[in-house]
C-alpha positions as CSV (number, residue, x, y, z in Angstrom):
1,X,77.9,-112.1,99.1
2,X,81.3,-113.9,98.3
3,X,81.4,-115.1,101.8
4,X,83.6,-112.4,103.1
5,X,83.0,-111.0,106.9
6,X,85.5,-108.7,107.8
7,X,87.7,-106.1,106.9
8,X,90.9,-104.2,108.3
9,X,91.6,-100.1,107.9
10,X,88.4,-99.8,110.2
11,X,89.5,-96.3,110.3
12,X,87.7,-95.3,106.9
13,X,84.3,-95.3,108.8
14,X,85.7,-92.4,110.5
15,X,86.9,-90.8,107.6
16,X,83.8,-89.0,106.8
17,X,80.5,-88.9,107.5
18,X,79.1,-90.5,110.8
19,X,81.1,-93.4,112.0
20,X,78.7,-95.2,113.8
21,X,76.2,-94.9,110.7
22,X,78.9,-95.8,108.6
23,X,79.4,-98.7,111.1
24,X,75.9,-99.7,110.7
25,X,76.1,-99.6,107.1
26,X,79.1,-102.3,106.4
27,X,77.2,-104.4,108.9
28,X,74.1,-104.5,107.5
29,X,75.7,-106.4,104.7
30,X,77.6,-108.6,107.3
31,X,81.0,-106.9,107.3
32,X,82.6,-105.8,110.7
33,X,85.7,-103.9,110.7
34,X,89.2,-106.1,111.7
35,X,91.3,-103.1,113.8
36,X,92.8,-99.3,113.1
37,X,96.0,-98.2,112.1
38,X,99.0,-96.9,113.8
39,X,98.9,-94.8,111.2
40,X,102.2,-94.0,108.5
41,X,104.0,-91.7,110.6
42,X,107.2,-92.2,112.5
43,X,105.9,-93.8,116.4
44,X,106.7,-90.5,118.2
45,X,103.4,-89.0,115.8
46,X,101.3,-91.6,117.4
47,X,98.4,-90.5,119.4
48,X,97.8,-93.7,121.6
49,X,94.4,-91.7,123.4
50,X,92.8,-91.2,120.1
51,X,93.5,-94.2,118.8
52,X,91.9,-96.1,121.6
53,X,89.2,-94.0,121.5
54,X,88.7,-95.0,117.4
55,X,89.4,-98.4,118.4
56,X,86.7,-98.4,120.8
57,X,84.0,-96.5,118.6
58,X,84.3,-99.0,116.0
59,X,83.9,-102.1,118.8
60,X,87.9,-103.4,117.3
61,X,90.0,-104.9,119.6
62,X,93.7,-104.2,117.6
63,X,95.4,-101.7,115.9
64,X,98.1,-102.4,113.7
65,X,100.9,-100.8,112.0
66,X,102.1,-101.2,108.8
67,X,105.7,-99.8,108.4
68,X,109.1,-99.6,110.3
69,X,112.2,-98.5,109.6
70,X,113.6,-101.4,108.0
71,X,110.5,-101.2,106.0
72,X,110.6,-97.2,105.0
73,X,114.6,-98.2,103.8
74,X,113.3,-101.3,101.3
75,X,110.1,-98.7,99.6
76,X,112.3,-96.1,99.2
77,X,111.0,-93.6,101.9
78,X,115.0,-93.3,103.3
79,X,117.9,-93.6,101.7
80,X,119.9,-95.5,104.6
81,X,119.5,-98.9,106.1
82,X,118.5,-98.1,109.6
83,X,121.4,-99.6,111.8
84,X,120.9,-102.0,115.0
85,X,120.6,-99.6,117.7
86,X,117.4,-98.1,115.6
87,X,115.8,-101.2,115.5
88,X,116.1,-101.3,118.5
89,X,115.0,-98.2,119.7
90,X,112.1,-98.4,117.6
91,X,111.0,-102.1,118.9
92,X,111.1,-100.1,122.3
93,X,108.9,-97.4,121.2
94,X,106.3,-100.2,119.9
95,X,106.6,-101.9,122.9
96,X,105.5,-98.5,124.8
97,X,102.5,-97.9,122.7
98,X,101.5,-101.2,122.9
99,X,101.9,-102.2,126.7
100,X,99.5,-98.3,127.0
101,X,97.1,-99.7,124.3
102,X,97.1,-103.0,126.1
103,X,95.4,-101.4,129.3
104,X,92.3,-100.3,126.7
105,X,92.3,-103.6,126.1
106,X,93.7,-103.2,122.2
107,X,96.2,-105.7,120.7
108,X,99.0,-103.9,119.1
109,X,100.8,-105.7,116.0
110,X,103.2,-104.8,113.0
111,X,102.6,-106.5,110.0
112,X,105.5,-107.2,107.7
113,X,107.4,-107.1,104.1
114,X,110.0,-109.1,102.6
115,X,112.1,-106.4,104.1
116,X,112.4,-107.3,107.9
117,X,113.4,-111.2,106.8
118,X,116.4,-110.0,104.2
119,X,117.5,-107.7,106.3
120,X,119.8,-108.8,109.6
121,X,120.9,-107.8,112.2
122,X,123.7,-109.5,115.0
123,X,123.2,-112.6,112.8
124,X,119.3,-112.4,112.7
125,X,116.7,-111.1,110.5
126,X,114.8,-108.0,111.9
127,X,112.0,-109.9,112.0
128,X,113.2,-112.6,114.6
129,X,115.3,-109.5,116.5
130,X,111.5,-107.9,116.7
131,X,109.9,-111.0,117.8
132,X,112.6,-111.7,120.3
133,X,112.6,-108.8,122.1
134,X,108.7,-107.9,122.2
135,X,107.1,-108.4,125.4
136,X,103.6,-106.8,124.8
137,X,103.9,-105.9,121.0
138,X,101.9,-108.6,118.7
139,X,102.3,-109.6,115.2
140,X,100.2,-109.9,112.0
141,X,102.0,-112.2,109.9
142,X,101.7,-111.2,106.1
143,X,102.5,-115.0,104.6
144,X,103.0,-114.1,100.5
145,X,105.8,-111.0,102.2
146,X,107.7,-113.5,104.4
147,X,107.8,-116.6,101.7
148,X,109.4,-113.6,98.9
149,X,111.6,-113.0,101.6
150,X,113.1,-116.9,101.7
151,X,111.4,-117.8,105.0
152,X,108.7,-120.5,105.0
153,X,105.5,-118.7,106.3
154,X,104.4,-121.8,108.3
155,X,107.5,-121.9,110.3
156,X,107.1,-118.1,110.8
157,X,103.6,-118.9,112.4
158,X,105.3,-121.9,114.4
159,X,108.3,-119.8,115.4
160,X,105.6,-117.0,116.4
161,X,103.2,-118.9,118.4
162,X,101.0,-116.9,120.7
163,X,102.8,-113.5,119.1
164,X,100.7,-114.3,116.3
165,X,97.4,-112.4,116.4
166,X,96.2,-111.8,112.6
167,X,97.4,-113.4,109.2
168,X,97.4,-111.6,105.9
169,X,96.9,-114.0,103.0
170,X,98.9,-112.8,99.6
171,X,100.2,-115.1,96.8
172,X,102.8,-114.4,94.2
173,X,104.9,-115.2,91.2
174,X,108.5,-114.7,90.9
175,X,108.7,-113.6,87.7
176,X,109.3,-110.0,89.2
177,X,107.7,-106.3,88.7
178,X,108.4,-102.7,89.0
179,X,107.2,-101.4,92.1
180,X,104.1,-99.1,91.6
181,X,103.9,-95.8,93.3
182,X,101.6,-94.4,95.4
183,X,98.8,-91.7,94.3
184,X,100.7,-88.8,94.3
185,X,104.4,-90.1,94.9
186,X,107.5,-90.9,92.1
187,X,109.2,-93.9,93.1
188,X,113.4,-92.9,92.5
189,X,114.9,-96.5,92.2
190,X,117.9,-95.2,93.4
191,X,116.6,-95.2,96.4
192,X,115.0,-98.0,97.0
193,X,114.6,-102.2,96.2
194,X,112.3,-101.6,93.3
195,X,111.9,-105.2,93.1
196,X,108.3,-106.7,93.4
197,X,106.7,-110.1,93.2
198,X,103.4,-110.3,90.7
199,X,100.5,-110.6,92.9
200,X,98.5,-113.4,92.1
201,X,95.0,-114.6,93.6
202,X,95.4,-116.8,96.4
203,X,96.0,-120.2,96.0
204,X,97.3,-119.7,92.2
205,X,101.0,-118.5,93.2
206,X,103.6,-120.2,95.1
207,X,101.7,-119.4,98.7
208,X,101.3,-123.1,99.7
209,X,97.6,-121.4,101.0
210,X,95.8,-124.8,102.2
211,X,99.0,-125.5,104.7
212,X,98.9,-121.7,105.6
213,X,95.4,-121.8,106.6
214,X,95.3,-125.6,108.3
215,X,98.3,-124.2,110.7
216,X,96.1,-120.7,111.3
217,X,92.4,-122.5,112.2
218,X,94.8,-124.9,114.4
219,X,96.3,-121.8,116.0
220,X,93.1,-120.1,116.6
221,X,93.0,-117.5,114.2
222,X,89.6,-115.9,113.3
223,X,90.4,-114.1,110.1
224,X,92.8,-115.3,107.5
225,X,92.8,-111.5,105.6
226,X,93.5,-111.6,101.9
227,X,95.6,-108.7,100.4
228,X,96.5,-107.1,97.2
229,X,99.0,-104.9,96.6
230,X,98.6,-104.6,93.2
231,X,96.1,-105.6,91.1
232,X,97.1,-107.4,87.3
233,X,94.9,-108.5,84.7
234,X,92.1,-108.4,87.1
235,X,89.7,-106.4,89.1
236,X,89.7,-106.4,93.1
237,X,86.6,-108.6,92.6
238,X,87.6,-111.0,90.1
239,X,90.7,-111.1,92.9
240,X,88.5,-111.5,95.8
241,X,86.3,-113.9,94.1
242,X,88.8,-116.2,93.1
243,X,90.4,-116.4,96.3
């Protein structure tokens, strides 16, 4: 009713319950889920059959993944800064999945953090070392992460051109925040970049969110996704509805 169509995590429709009648249910209120997840486990855990076969029960046509290395180093879920030959091994490993999930006809893409553009490698951030050397994997471009990390998110989108397959829309403030565990987990700040931007709705931060999504309709985008971390002050539908 706030003139939302779509939404990504498609794979909580197969959570529990009936997927296809969960399926049914988001769409009858004009929803349709966006892709499924890699899920949070290192690549050699993923199953590239079943999550075709998830992909395809739910009519999506990507799956994306949400964490690397570089990634897993700045939230504190390793205590080293993976080294350039990792990278590298693990742009190979997406590569693999996603040149199999290409032949289901399933756009692979890894969304980033602020980590992958403060991070470098040989003289380049990870982020321009994965989009370098990516022949079949796919990018979802979060704009709010790649603007904390210093890098203008319209450039990003220029530099990416037909690499870029979705867009995830999160604004910010600088003044900056504690980073809030999961459900469940401690966060040890020796560990880790504790370091957060405050969330803000779109288009009341520092996103420049009118250029953002002029450059994504000119690129073709379908879906300019909006995403909270964390929520301040406000509830996910105050957010939502502001946006």
């Amino acid at each position: 009713g706030i003139g939302y169509t779509g939404f990504e995590g498609g794979d909580m429709l197969a959570r529990s319950g009936d997927a296809l009648e969960n399926l049914k249910r988001v769409q009858a209120f004009g929803m349709e889920p966006l892709s499924v997840g890699l899920g949070f486990g290192g690549l050699d855990q993923v199953d590239v059959k079943a999550v075709a076969e998830r992909a395809h029960l739910l009519g999506v046509k990507r799956a994306a993944s949400f964490m690397g290395c570089v990634g897993a180093y700045r939230f504190g879920q390793r205590n080293d800064k993976p080294g350039y030959d990792e990278v590298m091994r693990e742009i190979e490993k997406y590569n693999a999945i996603a040149k199999e999930l290409a032949k289901e006809d399933i756009v692979t893409t890894f969304h980033n953090h602020d980590a992958e553009f403060v991070n470098f490698y040989k003289g380049k951030p990870a982020f321009y070392v994965m989009m370098e050397n990516s022949e079949y994997l796919k990018f979802e471009l979060d704009t709010g992460w790649a603007l904390y990390g210093h890098y203008d998110p319209i450039q990003v989108m220029e530099d990416l051109g037909d690499q870029l397959k979705a867009l995830h829309v999160k604004d910010f403030t600088y003044t900056n925040v504690p980073q809030q565990p999961r459900p469940g987990q401690e966060v040890d700040e020796s560990k880790c970049q504790v370091s957060m931007p405050r969330f803000t709705t779109p288009g009341t931060g520092l996103l420049p969110l009118k250029a953002v999504l002029k450059k994504a309709s000119e690129m073709g985008l379908d879906y300019a996704i909006v995403e909270q971390d964390f929520m301040y002050h406000m509830t996910p539908y105050e957010t939502l509805n502001g946006a």
